[in-house]
NUPA-66743 format. One record per atom (N, C-alpha, C): residue in one letter; x, y, z. Coordinates in steps of 0.05 Angstrom, whole numbers, plus 5000, padded with zeros to 4 digits. Atoms other than C-alpha are relative to their C-alpha. Layout:
% NUPA-66743
aXYZ...
//
This chain:
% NUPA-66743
x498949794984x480345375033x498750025027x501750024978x475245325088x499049815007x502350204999x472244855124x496550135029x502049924980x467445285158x497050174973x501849905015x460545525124x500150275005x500349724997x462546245120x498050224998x502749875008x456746515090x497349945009x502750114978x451746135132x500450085032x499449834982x455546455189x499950414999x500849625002x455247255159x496949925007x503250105002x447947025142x498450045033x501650064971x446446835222x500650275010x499349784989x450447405247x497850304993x501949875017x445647825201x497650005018x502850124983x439347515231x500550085025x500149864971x441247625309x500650254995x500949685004x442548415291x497250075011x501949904999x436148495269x498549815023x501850074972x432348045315x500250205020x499549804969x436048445374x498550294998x501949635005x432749155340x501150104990x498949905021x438549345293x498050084984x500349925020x437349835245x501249934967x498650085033x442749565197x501749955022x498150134984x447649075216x501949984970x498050085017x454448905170x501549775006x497950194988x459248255177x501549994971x498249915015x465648275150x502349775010x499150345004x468947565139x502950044985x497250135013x476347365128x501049785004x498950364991x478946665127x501350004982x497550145010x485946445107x502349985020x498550194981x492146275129x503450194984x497849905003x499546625121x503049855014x497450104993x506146285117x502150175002x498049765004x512346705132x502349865012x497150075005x519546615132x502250165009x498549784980x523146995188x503849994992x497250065006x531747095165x500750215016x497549834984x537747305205x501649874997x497750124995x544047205199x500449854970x499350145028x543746925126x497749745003x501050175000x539746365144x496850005011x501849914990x532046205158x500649915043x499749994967x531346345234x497549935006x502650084990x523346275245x498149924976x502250075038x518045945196x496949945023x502650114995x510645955218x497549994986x502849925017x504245915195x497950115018x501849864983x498446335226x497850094985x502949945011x491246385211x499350374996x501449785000x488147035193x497650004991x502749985005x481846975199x497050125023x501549774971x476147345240x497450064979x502649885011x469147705235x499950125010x500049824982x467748365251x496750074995x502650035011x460748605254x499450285011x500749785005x458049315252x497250065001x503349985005x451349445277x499350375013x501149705000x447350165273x497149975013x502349904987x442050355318x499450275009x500249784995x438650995318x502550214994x497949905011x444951275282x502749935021x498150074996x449350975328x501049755000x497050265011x455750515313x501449855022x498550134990x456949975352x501749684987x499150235016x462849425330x500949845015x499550194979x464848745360x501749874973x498750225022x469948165324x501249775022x500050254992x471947505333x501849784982x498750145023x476346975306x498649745013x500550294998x472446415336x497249994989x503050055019x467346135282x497649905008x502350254987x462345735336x497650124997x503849834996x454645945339x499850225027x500249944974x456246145416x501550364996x498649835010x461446555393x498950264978x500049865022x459146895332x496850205010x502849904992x452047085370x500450145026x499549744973x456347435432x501050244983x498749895017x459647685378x498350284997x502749825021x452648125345x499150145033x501549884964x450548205427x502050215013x498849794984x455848545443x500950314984x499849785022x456349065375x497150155007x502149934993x449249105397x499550225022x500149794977x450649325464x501250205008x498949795000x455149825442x498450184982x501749855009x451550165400x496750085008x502549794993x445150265440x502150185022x499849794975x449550685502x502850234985x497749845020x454550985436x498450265002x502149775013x452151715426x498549944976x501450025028x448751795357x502450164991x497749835018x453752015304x497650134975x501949765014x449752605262x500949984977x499950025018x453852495205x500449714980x499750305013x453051735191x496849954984x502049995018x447951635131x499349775006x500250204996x447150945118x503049754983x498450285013x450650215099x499850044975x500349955025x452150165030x497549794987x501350195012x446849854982x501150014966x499850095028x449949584912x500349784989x500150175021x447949194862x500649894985x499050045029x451849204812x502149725005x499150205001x455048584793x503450024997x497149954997x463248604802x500749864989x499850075029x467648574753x502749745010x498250214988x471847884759x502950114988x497149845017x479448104748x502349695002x498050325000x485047534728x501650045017x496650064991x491347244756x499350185030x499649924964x488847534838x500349715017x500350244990x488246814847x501149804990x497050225017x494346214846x499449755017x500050264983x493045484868x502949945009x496950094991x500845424868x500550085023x498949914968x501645904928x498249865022x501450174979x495845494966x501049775001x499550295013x499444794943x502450115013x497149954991x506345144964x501549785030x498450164974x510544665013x501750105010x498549824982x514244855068x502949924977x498150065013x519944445028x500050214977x499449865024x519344794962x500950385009x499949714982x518245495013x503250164995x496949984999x524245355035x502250064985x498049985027x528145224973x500150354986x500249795021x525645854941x501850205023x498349764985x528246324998x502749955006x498250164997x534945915004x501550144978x500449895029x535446094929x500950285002x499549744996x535246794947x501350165012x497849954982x539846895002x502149854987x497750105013x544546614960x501550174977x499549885025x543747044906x500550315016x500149764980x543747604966x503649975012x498050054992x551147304989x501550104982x498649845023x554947864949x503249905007x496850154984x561047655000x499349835021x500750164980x562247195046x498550115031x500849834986x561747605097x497150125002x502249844994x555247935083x497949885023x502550204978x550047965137x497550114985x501750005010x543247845113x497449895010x502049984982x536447865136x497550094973x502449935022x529147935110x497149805011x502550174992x522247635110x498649954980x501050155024x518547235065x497149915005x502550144982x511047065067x498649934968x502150135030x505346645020x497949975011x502650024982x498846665043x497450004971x501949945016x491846595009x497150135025x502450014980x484846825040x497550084981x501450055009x478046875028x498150325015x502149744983x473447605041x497349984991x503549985008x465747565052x499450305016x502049764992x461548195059x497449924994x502749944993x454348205084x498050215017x501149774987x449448745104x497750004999x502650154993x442548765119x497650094974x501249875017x441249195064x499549844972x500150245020x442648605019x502549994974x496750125014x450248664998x500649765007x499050325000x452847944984x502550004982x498549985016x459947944963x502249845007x498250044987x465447534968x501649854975x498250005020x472647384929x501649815021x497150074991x479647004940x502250064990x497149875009x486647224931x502149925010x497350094995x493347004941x501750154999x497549905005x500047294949x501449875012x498650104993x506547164955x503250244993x497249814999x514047634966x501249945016x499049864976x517647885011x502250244995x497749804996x524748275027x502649935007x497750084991x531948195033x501450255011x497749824988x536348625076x503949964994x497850175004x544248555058x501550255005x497549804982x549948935108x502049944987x496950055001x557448955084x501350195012x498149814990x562949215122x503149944986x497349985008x569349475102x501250165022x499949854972x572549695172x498350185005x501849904983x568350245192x497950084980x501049915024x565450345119x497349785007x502450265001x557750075112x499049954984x502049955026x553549795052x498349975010x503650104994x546049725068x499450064990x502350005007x541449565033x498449854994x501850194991x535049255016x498150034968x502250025021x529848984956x498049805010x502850144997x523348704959x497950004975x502850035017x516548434917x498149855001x501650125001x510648234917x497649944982x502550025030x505247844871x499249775013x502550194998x498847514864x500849684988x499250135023x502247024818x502849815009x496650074989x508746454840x500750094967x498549905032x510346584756x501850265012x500149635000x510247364772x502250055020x497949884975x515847334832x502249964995x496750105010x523047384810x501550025030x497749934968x525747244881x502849894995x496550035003x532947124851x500450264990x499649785011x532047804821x500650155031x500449814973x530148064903x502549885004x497150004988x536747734925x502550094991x497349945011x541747974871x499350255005x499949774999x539348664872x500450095028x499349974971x538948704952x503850044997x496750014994x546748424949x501150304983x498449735021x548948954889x499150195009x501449634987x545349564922x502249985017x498950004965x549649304990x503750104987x496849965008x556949354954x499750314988x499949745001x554350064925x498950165014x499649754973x553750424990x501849995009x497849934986x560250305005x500950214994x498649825002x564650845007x498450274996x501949834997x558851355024x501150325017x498949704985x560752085042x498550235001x501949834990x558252685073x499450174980x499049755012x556253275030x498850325013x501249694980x555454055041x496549974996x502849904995x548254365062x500050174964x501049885028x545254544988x497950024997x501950095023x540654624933x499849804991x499250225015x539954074894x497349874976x502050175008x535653724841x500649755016x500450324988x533452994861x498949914977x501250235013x532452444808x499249765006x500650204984x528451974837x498949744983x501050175012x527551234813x496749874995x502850054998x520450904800x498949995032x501250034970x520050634873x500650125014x500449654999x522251344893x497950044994x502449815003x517451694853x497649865008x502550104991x511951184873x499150075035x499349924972x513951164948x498550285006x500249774995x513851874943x496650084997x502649865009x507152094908x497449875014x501950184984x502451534930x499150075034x501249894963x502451735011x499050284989x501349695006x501852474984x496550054990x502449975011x496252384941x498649805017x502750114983x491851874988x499550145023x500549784976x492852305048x498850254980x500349645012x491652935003x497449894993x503350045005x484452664979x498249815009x502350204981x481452215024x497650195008x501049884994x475652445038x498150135023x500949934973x473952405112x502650225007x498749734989x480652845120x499450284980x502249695011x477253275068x498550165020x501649964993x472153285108x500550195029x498449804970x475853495182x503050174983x498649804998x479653975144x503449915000x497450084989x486753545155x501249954971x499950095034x486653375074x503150234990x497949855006x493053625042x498250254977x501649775024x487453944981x497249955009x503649904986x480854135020x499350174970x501649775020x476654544965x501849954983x497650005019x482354364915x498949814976x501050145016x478353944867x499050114979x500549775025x478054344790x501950084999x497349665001x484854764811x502349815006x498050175005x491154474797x501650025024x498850084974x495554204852x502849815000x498550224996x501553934814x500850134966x498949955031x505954094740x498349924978x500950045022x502554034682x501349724979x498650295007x506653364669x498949755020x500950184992x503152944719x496649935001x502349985001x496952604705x500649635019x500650264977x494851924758x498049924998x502450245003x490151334749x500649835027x499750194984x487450944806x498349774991x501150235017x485950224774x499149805018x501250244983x482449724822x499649764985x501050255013x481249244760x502349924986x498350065007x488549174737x500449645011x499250274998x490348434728x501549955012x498250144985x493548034775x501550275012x498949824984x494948674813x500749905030x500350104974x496848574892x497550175010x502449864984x491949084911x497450094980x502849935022x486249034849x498749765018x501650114980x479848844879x497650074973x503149945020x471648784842x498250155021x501249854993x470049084900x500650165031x498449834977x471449474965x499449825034x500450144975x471149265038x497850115009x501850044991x464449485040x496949884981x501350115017x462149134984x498850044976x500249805021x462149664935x501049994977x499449995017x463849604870x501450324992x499149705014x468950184855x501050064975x499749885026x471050634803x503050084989x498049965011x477350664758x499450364993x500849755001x478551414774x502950134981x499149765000x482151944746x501350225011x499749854973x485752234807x501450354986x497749725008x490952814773x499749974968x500549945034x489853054699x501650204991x498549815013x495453444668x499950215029x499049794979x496753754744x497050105010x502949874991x489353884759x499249655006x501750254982x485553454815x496950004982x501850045012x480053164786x497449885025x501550144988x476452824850x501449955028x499950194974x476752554924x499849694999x501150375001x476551714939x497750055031x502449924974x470051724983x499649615014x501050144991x467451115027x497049995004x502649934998x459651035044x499450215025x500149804979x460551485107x501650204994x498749825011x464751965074x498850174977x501149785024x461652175008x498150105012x502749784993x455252485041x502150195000x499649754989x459652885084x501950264972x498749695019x463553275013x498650024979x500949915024x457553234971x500449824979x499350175026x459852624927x499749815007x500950185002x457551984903x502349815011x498550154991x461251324933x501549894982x497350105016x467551204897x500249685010x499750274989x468050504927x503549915007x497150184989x474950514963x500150035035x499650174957x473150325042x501849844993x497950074995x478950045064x500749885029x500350004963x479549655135x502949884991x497150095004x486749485155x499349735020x500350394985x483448755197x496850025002x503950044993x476048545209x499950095014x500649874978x476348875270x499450244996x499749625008x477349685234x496950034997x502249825025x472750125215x501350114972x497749825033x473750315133x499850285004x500249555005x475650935117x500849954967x499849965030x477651185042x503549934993x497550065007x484250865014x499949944964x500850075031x486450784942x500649684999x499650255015x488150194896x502549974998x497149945015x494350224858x499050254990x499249855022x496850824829x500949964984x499350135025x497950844760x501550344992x497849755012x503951514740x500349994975x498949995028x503151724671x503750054994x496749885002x510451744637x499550124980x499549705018x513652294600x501449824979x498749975032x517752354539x503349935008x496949915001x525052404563x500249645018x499050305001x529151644566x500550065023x498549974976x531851604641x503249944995x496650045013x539351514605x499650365001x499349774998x538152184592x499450185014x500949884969x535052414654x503350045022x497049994985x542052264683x502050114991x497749915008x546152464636x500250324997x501849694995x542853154639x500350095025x499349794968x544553254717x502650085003x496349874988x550153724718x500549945035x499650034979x549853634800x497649905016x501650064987x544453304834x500549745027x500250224988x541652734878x499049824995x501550075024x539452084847x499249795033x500350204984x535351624899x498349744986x499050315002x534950914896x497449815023x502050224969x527450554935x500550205029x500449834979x527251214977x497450144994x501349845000x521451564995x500350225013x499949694988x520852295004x497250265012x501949884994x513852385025x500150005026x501649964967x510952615093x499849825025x501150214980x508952295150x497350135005x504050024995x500552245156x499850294983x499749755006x497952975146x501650255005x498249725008x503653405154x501850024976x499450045028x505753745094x503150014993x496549925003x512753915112x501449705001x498550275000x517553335101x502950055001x496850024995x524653195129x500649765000x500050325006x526252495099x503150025001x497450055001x532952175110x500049824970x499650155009x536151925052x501449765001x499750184995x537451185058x501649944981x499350105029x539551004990x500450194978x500249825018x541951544950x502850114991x497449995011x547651794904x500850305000x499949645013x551152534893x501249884970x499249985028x551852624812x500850254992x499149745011x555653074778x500949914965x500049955031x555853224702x499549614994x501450185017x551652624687x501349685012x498050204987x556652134733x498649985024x500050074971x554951694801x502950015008x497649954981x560051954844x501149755017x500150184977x558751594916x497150075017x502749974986x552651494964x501150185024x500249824982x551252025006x499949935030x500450084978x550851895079x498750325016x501449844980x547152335140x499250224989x500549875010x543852665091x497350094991x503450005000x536052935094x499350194974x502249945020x531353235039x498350195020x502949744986x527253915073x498450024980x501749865030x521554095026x497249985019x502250044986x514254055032x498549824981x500450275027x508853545000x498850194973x501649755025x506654224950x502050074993x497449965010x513654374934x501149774985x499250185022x514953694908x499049954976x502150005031x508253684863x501050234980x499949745019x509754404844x503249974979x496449935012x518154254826x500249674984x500250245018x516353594785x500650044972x499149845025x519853814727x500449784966x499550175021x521353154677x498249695016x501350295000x517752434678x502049844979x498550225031x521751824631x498449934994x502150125028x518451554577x499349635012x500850254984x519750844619x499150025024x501750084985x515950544664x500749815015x500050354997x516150004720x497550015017x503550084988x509749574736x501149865026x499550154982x510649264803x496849965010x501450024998x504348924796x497250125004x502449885005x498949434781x500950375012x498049784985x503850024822x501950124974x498549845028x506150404757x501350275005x498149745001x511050954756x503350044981x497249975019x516651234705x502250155033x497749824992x523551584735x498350345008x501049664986x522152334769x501950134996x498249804998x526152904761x498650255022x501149814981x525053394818x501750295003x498349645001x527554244811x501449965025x499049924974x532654454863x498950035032x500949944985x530854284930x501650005031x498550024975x534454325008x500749815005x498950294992x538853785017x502250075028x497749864976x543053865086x501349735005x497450204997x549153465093x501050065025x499149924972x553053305148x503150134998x497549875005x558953635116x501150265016
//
């Protein structure tokens, strides 16, 4: 996977820190490589391959944080690299509430199936074939237009710190997404499926193209309805969609911390029906997002997030738990070598209920059933006005027709609080668990 001595490069980067007068230095190593598979028009339109790989490096002096990164691996490079984190952090203020770098020991737990020689072995030819395959199975009519993106990538993460974290893993994935338009004169279908896994076994991409096409032929004939009440029965990737932004925004614990947290002080006191309880699993097999350890080299903890409607905890980082009083959960989270982490989860894991989703439907005298919509928030605000994209009116237990220009008002404490049924099934989308949702009467405004 490399041909560069990655770890003899954290290692150096390490060394000039402290030489320079670092207090604690960090390097934060990614090397691999991402193939992707650009479509329009039914056919592939762009195919490249592009490295992702880089070092970022994190040095503390006198409590302050200066960071530098780099995607070129040379000695010249990797040592302006530490000089110039250096020389931001002596003229940085001092930050008052930065403790220190993490120090753990503990040995991390190896998890299966994150790692596939097939997707590193993958040929552009076979690439090809497979997404070919799929837009085919996406061609519901001739006519349809179709679009999407496809990617396979593997890479490699090292963490080092001066404190004497040494950690480093590889992982693979491979998905993507299909888009699929139909017109019937002014009538539109759209819509869209996607997946992704650690695993080529694990990817049914003839499944992503038939379901894309069959979603696209049932949005046709989509109509307005009046401004209501309404229950909402929302599918797994609904109810996942949905709860997942709520609950990581709602307990992170640096927006704990500034107060922006959807449940500040809310940890013991329930925040959600007595039918939802939530697992965040970092060591689920062959998950896309299970990890042994965090992006700052932390070994974290299979938590407990929601227990029968009562919060049980925050996800903290090493600069985060001081500030609420709690030990380091281990979910730092950088979105490129360049970030600083902050607190993100794993997978959520949605206990299910008792009631079949046959009869979750057949049970809606009048509702709304959505279909791979989410109805959460945007960042920390709690109020939400989500358009529905994908969604049906039902009446006595019947799909009518898809709704069109039609939004969802509520707030993200009104959806926990009006969570009224869970199904007894479940779907795994790779470590991302969630049954069917039933949601109490909530503001649906139509363009009727």
């Amino acid at each position: 996977m490399s041909d560069f001595p990655l770890y003899d490069i954290a290692k150096r980067s390490i060394e000039i820190g402290l030489s320079l007068g670092a207090d604690q230095i960090e390097s934060y190593v990614i090397y691999g490589s991402l193939r992707s598979v650009q479509l329009e028009k039914g056919s592939i339109h762009h195919f490249t391959d592009t490295s992702s790989s880089g070092i970022g490096v994190r040095v503390i002096k006198d409590k302050s944080i200066g960071m530098s990164s780099t995607t070129v691996f040379s000695s010249d490079s990797i040592e302006e690299t530490v000089k110039n984190a250096y020389s931001l952090a002596k003229v940085s203020p001092p930050d008052p509430n930065f403790s220190s770098l993490p120090l753990d020991k503990r040995e991390s737990p190896k998890i299966k199936d994150l790692y596939d020689q097939e997707i590193v072995d993958l040929s552009v030819e076979d690439f090809s074939e497979m997404v070919q395959e799929t837009i085919q199975e996406a061609k519901v009519r001739e006519d349809a237009v179709i679009g999407g993106r496809f990617t396979a990538g593997y890479g490699k993460r090292l963490i080092l710190n001066s404190l004497g974290v040494e950690r480093e893993t590889s992982q693979t994935s491979v998905g993507g997404y299909i888009q699929v338009k139909v017109l019937d004169g002014d009538d539109i279908g759209n819509s869209y499926y996607g997946d992704t896994a650690t695993q080529m076994k694990k990817l049914d991409h003839i499944e992503i193209g038939m379901l894309a096409g069959e979603r696209s032929l049932k949005m046709l004939g989509s109509k307005k309805i009046k401004t209501t009440n309404l229950p909402v029965l929302l599918d797994p990737e609904s109810a996942y969609g949905t709860i997942s932004p709520i609950i990581g925004t709602g307990i992170d614990a640096f927006n704990v911390f500034n107060k922006t947290a959807f449940f500040v002080d809310k940890v013991g006191d329930r925040i959600a029906t007595d039918k939802l309880t939530i697992v965040d699993d970092p060591f689920y097999e062959g998950g896309t997002d299970s990890a042994g350890f965090d992006d700052e080299g932390v070994v974290p903890k299979k938590l407990t997030i929601v227990k029968n409607g009562i919060l049980q905890t925050f996800i903290t980082d090493s600069y985060s738990a001081p500030l609420v009083g709690m030990e380091n959960t281990g979910h730092a989270s950088r979105a490129s070598f360049a970030s600083r982490p902050t607190p993100s989860l794993y997978a959520l894991q949605i206990k299910n209920g008792e009631t079949s989703k046959d009869e979750m439907l057949s049970d809606l005298k009048e509702g709304i059933l959505l279909i791979d919509s989410s109805i959460a928030g945007m960042g920390d605000n709690p109020q939400v006005s989500a358009q529905i994209n994908q969604g049906f009116y039902v009446k006595n237990g019947e799909i009518q027709y898809p709704v069109k220009n039609t939004v969802i008002g509520t707030t993200v404490f009104e959806i926990l609080e009006n969570l009224e049924m869970l199904s007894k099934e479940i779907e795994d989308r790779n470590g991302h668990i969630a049954p069917w949702m039933k949601l109490a009467p909530m503001r649906i405004s139509g363009g009727k």
